[in-house]
C-alpha positions in Angstrom: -23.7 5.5 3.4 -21.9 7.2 6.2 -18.3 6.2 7.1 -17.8 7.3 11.1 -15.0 4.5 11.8 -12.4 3.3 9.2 -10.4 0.4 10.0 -7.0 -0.6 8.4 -5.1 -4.0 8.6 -1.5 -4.2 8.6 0.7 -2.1 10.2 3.6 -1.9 7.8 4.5 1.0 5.8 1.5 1.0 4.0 -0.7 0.4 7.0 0.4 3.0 9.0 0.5 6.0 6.3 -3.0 5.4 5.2 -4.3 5.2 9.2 -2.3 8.8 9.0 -4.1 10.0 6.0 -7.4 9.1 7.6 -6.8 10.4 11.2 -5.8 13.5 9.8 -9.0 13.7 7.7 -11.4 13.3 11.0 -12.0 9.4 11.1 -11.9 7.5 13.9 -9.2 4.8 13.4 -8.7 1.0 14.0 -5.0 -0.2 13.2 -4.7 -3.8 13.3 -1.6 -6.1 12.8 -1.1 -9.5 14.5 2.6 -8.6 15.5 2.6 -6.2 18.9 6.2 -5.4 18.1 4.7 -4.5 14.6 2.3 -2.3 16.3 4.5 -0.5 19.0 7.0 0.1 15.7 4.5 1.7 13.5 2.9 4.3 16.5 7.1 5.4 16.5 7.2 5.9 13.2 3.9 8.0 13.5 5.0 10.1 16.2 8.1 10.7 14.4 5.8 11.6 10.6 3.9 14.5 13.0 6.8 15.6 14.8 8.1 16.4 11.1 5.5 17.8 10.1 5.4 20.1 13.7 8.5 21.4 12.5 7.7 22.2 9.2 4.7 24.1 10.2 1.8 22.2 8.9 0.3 20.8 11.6 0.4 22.1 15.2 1.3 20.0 18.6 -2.4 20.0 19.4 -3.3 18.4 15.6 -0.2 16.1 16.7 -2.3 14.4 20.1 -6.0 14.7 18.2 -4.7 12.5 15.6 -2.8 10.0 17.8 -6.3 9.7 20.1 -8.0 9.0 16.8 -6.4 5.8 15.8 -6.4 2.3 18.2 -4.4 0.2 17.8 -5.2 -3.4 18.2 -4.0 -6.8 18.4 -7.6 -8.4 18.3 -9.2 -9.0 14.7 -12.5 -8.9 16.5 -11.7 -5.3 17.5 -11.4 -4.8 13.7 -15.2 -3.0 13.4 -15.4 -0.1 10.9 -17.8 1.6 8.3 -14.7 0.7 5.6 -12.1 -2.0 6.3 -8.9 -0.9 4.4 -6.1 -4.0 4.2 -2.9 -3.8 3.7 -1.6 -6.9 4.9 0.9 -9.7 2.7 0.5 -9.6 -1.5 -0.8 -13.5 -0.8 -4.1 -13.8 -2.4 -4.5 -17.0 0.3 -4.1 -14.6 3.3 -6.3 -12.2 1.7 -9.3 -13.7 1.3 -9.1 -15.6 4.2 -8.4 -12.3 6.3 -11.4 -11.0 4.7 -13.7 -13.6 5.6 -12.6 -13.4 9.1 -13.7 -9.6 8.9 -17.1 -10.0 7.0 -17.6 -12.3 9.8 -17.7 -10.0 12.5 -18.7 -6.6 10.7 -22.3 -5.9 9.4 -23.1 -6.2 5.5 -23.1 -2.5 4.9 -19.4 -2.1 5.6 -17.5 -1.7 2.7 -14.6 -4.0 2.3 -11.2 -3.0 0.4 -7.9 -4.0 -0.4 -4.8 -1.9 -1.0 -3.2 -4.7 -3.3 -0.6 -3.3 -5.7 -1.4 -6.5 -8.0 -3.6 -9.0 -7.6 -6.9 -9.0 -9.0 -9.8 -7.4 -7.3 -12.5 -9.8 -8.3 -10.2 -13.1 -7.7 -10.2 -11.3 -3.9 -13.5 -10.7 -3.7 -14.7 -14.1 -5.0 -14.7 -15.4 -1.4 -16.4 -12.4 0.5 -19.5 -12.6 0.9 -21.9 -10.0 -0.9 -18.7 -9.2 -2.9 -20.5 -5.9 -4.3 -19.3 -3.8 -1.4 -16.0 -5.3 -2.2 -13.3 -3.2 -4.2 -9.7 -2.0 -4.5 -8.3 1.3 -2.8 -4.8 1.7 -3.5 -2.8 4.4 -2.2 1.2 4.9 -2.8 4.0 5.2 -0.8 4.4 7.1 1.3 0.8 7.7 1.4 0.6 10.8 3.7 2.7 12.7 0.7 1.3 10.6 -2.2 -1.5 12.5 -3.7 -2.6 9.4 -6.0 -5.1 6.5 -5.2 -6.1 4.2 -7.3 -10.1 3.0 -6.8 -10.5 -0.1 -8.4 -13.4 -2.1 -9.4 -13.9 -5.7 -9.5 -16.7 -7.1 -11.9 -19.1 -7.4 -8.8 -18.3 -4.1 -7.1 -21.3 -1.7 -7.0 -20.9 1.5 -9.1 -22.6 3.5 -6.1 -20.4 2.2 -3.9 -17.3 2.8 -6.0 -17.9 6.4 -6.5 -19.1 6.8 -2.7 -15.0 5.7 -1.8 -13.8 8.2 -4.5 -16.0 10.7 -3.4 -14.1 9.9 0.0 -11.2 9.9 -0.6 -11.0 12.7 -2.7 -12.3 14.9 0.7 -8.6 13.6 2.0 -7.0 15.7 -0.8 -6.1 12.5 -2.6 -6.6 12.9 -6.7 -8.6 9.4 -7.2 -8.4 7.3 -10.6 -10.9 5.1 -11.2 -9.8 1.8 -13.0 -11.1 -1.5 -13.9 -9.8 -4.9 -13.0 -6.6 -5.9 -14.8 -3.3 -7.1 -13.2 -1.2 -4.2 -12.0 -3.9 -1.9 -12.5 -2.7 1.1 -14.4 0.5 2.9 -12.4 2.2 -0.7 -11.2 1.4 -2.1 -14.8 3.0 0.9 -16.6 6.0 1.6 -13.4 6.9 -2.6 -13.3 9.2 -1.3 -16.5 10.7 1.0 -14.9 12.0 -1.0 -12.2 12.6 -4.6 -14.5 14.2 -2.3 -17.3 16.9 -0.7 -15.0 17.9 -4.0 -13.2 18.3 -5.4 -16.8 20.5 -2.8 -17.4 22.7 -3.7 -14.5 22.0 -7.4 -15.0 23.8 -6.6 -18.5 26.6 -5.0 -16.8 25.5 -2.3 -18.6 26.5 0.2 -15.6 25.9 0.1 -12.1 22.7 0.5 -10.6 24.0 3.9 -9.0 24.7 5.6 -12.6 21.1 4.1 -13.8 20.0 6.2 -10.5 21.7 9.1 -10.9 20.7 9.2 -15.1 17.2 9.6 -14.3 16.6 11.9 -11.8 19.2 14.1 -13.5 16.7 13.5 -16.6 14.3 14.7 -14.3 12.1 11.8 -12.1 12.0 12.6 -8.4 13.5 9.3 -7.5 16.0 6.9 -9.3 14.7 3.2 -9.1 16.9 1.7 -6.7 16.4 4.2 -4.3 12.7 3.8 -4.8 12.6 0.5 -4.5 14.8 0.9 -1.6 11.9 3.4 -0.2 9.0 0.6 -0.9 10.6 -2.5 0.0 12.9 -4.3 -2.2 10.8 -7.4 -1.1 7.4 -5.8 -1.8 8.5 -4.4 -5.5 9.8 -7.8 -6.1 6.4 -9.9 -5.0 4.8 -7.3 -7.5 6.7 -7.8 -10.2 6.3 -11.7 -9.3 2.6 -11.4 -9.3 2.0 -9.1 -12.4 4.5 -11.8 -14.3 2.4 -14.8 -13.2 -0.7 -13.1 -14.5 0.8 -11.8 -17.7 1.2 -15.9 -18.1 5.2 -15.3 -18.0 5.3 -12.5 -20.3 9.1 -12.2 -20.5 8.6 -8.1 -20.3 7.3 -8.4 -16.9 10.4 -10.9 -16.1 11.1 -10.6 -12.1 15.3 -10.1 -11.9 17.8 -12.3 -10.1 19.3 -9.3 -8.8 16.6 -8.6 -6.9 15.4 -11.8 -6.1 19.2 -12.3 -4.7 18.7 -9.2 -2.3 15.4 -11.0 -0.8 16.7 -13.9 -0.3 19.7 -11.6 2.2 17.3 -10.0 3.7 18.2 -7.4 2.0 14.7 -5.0 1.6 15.7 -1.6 1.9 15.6 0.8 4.4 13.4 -1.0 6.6 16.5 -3.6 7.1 19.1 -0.7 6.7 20.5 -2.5 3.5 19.2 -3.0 0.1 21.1 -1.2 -3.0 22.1 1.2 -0.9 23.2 1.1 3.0 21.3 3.1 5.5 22.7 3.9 9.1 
């Protein structure tokens, strides 16, 4: 196996630190989205990420241009051609799998196919690709240039050699890889949904406000309260997760999605990608 070309779909927040991660690393880069204005936004925000990191020294003006004429970006899914197909696209299992057979369609057998799903279950993806043993999960966090985590994740048909070939991988992006079997959530959104559906109990409760719940736990030393961090990901996005992992807990009333948050989707209200979601962002 040899991975030359590495494609990515969705240009969201997701989509566009991972086609980062692997420009930096060398790869050539297709970045696909459906929306133009989705595209022309996320090339911004990348210009703004390495102008950043220009000024903090890590990477130099000329590292700045060789990773921009790395990655092309595309409106075309039949432009879509890689050694490894990352998606990032909608937590919709529907849109998924029917993205992915579009793909298969036009790519040879050998490419590997992933999916950066947060939650839904590798193998129910997979069950419509065809030879579903190149199929697995590779799931980096946000922000995914910074994030040193990814979680490899194998569905029942996924092929060991393959599996370990992608860790291998991504671990020569100076990424720290976990390997984990198929479960809803995986192992870091499984164990984090608490952290989130815990803390907008608390408020639900009127326990305290969600800005003291904030303030309480990075004082008690996390990095990032949990309304700012879902703020960071996408109000919307944290919510769909926590809606997913529920459904496939069968309701288990720990996993229980919050009508706090549901409230703030329904207004539009994601985060800083909108400017407003706990908090308000000029």
């Amino acid at each position: 196996m040899e991975i030359k070309t590495i494609g990515i779909a969705g240009a969201g927040t997701m989509g566009i630190g991972i086609a980062q991660v692997v420009a930096t690393n060398g790869f050539n880069t297709v970045l696909f989205d459906l929306n133009e204005n989705v595209l022309t936004k996320s090339k911004s925000i990348l210009v703004k990420n390495l102008d950043y990191l220009i000024s903090k020294q890590k990477i130099t003006s000329v590292d700045k241009e060789q990773i921009l004429n790395r990655i092309f970006f595309t409106t075309d899914i039949e432009q879509l051609k890689a050694d490894l197909i990352i998606e990032a696209i909608v937590e919709r299992i529907d849109v998924k799998q029917e993205f992915f057979v579009k793909v298969a369609a036009i790519n040879s057998d050998n490419t590997i196919l992933a999916s950066n799903t947060s939650s839904i279950p590798i193998t129910q993806i997979a069950a419509a690709v065809p030879k579903p043993e190149r199929f697995l999960g590779i799931h980096f966090f946000n922000p995914a240039p910074i994030m040193k985590l990814v979680e490899i994740i194998n569905g029942i048909e996924t092929n060991s050699e393959i599996s370990a070939f992608c860790k291998q991988l991504i671990e020569k992006m100076e990424k720290v890889c976990v390997v984990a079997n198929d479960s809803p959530g995986f192992i870091v959104n499984r164990v984090a949904r608490h952290y989130y559906v815990e803390s907008l109990k608390i408020v639900e409760e009127n326990v305290t406000d969600f800005k003291s719940v904030d303030d309480l736990l990075e004082a008690s030393g996390f990095k990032m309260g949990p309304f700012r961090l879902m703020d960071l990901i996408g109000v919307d996005t944290n919510f769909s997760v926590t809606s997913s992992i529920y459904n496939l807990f069968h309701q288990e009333g720990k996993f229980r999605p919050s009508i706090i948050q549901k409230q703030k989707v329904n207004a539009g209200h994601f985060g800083r990608k909108t400017g407003k979601g706990f908090y308000r962002y000029e």
